[in-house]
C-alpha positions in Angstrom: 31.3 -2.5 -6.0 30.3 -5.7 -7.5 26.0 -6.9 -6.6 26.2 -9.3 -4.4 25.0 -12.9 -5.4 21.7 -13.3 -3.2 19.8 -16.8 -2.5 16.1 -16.5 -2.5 14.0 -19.3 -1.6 10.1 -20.2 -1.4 9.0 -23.0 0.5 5.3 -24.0 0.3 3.5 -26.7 1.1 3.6 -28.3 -2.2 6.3 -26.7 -4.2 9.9 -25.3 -3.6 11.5 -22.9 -5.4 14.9 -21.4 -5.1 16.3 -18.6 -7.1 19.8 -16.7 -7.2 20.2 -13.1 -8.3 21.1 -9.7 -6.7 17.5 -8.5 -4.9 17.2 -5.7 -8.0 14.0 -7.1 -9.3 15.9 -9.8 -11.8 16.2 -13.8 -11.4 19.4 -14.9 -12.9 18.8 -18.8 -12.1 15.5 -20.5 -11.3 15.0 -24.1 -10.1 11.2 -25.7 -9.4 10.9 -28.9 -7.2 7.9 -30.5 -5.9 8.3 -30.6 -2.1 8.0 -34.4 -0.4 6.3 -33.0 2.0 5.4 -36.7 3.7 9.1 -36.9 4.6 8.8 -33.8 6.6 11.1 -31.1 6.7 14.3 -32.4 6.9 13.7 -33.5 3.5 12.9 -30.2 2.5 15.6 -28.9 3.9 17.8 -31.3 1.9 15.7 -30.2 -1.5 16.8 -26.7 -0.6 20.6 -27.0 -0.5 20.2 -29.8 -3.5 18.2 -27.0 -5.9 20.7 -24.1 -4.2 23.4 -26.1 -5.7 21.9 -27.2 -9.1 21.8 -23.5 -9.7 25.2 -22.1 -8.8 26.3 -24.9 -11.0 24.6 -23.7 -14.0 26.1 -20.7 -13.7 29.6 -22.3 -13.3 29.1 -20.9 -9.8 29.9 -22.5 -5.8 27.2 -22.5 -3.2 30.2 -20.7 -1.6 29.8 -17.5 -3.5 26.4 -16.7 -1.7 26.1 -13.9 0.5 22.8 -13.9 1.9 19.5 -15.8 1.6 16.3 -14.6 2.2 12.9 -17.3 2.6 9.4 -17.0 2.0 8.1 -19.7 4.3 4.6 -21.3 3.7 3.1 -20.6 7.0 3.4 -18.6 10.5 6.6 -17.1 11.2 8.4 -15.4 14.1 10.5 -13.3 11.5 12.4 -11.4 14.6 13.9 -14.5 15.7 14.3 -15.9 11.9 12.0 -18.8 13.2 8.9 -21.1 11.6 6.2 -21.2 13.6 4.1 -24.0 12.2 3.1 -25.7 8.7 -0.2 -26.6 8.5 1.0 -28.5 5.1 4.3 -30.7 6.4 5.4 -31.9 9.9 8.4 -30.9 11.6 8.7 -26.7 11.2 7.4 -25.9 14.6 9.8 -23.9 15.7 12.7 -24.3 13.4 15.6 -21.8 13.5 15.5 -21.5 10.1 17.5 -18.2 9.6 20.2 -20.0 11.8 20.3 -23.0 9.5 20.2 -21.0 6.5 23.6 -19.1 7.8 25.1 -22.2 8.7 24.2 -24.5 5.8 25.5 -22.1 3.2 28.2 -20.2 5.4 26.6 -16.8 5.3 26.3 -13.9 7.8 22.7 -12.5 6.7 19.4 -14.6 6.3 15.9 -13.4 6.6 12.7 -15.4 7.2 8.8 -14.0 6.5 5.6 -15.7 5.4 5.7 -16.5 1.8 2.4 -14.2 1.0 4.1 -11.3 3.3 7.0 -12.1 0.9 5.2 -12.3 -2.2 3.4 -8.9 -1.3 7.6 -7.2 -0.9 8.3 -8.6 -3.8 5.0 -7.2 -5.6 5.8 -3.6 -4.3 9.6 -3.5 -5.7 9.1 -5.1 -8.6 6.0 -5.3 -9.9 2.1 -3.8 -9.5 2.7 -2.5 -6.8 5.6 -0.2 -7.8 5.5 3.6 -6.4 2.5 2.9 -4.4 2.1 3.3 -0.5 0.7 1.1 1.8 0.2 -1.8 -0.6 -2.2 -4.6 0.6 -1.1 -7.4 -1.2 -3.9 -10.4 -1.2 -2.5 -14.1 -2.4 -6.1 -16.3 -3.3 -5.2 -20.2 -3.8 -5.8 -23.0 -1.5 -6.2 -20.6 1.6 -6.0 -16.7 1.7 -2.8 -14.9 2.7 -2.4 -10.6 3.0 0.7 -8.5 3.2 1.2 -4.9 4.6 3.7 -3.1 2.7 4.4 0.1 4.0 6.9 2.6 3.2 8.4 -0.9 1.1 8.5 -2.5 4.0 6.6 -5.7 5.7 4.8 -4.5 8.3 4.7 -7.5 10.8 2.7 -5.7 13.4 4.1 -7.1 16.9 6.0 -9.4 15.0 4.0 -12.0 14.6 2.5 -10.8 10.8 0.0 -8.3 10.2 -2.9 -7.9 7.5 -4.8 -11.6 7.4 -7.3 -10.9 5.1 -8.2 -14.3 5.3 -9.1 -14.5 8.6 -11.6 -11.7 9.0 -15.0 -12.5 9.6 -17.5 -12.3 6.9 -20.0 -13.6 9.0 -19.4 -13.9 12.7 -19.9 -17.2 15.0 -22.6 -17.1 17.6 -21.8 -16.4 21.1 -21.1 -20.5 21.6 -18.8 -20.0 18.3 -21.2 -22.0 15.7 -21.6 -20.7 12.5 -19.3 -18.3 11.5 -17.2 -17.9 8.3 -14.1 -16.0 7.5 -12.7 -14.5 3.6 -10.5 -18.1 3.6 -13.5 -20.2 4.4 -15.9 -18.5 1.7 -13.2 -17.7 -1.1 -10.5 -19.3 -1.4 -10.1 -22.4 -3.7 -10.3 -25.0 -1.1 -14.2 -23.2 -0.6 -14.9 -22.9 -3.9 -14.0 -26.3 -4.9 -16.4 -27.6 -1.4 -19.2 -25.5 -2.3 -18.6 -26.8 -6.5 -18.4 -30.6 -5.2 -21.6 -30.6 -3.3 -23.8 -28.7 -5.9 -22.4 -32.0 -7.7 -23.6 -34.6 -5.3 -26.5 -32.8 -5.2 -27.3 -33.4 -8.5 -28.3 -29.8 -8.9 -30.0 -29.1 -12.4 -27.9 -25.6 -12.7 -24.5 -27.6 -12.7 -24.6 -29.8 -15.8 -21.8 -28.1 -17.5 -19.6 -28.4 -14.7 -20.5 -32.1 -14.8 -20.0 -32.8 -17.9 -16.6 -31.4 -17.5 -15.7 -33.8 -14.5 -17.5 -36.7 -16.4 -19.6 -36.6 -13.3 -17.0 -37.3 -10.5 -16.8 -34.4 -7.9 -13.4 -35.1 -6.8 -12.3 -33.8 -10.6 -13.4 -30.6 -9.3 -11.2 -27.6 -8.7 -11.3 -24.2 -8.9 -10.1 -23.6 -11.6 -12.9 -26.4 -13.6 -15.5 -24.2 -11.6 -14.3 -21.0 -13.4 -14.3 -23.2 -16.9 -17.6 -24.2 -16.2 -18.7 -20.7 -15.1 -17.0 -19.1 -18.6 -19.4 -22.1 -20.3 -22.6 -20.7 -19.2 -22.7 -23.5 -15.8 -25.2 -21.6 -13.4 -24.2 -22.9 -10.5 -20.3 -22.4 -10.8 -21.3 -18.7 -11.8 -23.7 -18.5 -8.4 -20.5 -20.2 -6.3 -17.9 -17.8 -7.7 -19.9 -14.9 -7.0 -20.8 -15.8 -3.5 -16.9 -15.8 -3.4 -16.3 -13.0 -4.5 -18.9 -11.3 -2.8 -16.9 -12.5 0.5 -13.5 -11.2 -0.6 -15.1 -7.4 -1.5 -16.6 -7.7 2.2 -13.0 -8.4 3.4 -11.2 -6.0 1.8 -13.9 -3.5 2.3 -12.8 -3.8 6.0 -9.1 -3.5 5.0 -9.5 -0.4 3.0 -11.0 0.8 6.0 -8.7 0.2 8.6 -5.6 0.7 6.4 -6.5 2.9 4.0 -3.9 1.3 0.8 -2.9 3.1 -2.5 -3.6 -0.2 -4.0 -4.6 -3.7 -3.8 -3.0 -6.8 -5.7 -5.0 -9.6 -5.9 -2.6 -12.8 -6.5 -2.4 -16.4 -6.1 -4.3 -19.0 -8.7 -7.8 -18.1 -7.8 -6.9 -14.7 -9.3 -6.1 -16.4 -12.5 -9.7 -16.3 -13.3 -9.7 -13.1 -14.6 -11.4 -10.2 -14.9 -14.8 -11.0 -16.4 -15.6 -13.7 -13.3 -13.2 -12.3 -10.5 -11.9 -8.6 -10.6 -14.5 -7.0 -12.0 -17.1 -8.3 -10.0 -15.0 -7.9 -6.6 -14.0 -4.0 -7.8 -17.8 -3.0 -8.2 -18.4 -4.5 -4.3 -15.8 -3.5 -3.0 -16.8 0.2 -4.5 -20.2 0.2 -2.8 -18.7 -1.8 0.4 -15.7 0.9 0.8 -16.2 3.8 3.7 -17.0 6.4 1.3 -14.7 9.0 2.0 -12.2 6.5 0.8 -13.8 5.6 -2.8 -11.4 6.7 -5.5 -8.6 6.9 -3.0 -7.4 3.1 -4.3 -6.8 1.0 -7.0 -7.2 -3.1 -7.3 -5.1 -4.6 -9.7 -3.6 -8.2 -10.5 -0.4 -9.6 -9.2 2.5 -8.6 -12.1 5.3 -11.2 -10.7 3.5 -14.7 -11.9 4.9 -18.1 -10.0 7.8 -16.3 -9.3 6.5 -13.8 -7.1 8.0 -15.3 -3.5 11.8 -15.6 -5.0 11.5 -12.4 -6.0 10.7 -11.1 -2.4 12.9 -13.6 -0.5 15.7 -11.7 -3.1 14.6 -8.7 -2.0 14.7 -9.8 1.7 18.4 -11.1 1.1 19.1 -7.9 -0.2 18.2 -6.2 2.9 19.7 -8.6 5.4 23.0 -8.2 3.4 22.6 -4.5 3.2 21.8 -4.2 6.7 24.9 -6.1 7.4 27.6 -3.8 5.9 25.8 -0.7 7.7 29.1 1.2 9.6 29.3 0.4 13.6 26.8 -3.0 13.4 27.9 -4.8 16.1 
């Protein structure tokens, strides 16, 4: 029997990217796109069947020989229902049937619709670090923070709604009248680490002149990714802010490992592109003295093996799946 030809999609709040190939851990055609994301989502939604086409083309193929598609959506999903929830990124997802338009727009029976880092963290576990290993906590670290479940290789979406938001546990709690607080996401991510970077710049700190010279002074030039340049250079200050950082994340997934108990954690998303001298190594000796101790030496942290690609390769894996699921004797 002949693989079917499988549509995977990512859609995130600044870039698209659309992939064809048969969910068996291989992309046969790629497209990137920058997403308009001022236009909203119908103009997303056009990008989509635009890039779908542009790569059947190339492959002398017709958006008709698709059989399923499977998304990785950049924010809150119902995945039950095959439904965005919100974007906090572009206007017009609440509560798009996606799923429905994806079987209508390219004439197939199966679609499937999770959060991109719930998609990433499949995609991770069939194809990638996270091969053979069970649970799998998969962590994405860019902008904001995501987490995925993976058990038995597959999301685990709790009550449907999504499961495992690292991001969003406390590492410090509010008060009682809710002041003060800070979650993983508002402490590590690279939103945070570019905040805390910019103000020890307006400050005029004495520890920071690297980083400064390497902004030529201006702290909107800064990113995280300058921060971990500076930090590699010797810049106190950048070392201070991405150690306070990772200090955070350990905390996190300190409580993770507890309450889950993984095989492994992969650490993704661009943050994690710092490396190991500045970001895994420090977070793996925290996390170490953080973890319950019955369960030290029981996992493994690790980086993300897939690269940009990651949430095509999941959304192929969720076509896959749907597809499969599909051609299962007596459905319906």
């Amino acid at each position: 029997m002949a693989k079917p030809l499988l549509l995977g999609v990512e859609i995130g709040g600044t870039k698209l990217q659309v992939g064809l190939g048969h969910g068996d851990g291989s992309i046969t055609q790629l497209r990137r796109a920058s997403i308009r994301a001022d236009a909203g989502a119908s103009a997303i939604l056009e990008q989509v069947v635009e890039e779908a086409d542009r790569a059947c083309w190339s492959l002398d193929l017709r958006r008709e020989d698709i059989e399923a598609v499977g998304v990785g959506f950049g924010g809150p999903v119902d995945a039950e229902r095959g439904r965005t929830t919100t974007s906090h990124h572009v206007p017009g997802w609440d509560g798009f049937p996606l799923a429905d338009w994806c079987r209508t727009t390219f004439a197939v029976e199966s679609a499937a619709v999770e959060n991109d880092a719930d998609t990433a963290g499949l995609g991770e576990a069939r194809f990638g670090a996270g091969k053979g290993k069970d649970p799998l906590l998969y962590v994405t670290i860019g902008s904001g923070v995501g987490g995925g479940l993976i058990l038995g290789g597959r999301i685990h979406r709790g009550v449907g709604l999504g499961a495992a938001e690292v991001g969003h546990l406390w590492v410090t709690p509010p008060g009682d009248s809710g002041e003060g607080g800070r979650t993983v996401e508002q402490s590590s991510s690279g939103w945070s680490i570019g905040l805390e970077a910019r103000r020890a710049l307006s400050d005029r700190r004495p520890d920071s002149e690297t980083l400064a010279d390497l902004v030529d002074g201006d702290p909107d030039q800064v990113t995280a990714e300058v921060v971990a340049m500076a930090a590699g250079l010797g810049d106190a200050a950048s070392k201070a802010i991405l150690d306070q950082a990772a200090r955070a994340l350990a905390a996190g997934l300190a409580h993770a490992v507890t309450l889950i108990g993984p095989s492994r954690i992969i650490l993704g998303g661009g943050v994690s592109l710092i490396g190991e001298g500045l970001w895994f190594g420090p977070i793996r000796r925290r996390l170490d003295r953080l973890a319950f101790p019955p369960f030290r030496g029981s996992f493994d942290l690790v980086p993300a093996a897939l690269g940009e690609s990651v949430v095509v390769h999941g959304a192929l894996a969720l076509a896959r799946d749907a597809w499969t699921a599909s051609r299962q004797p007596g459905r319906g």
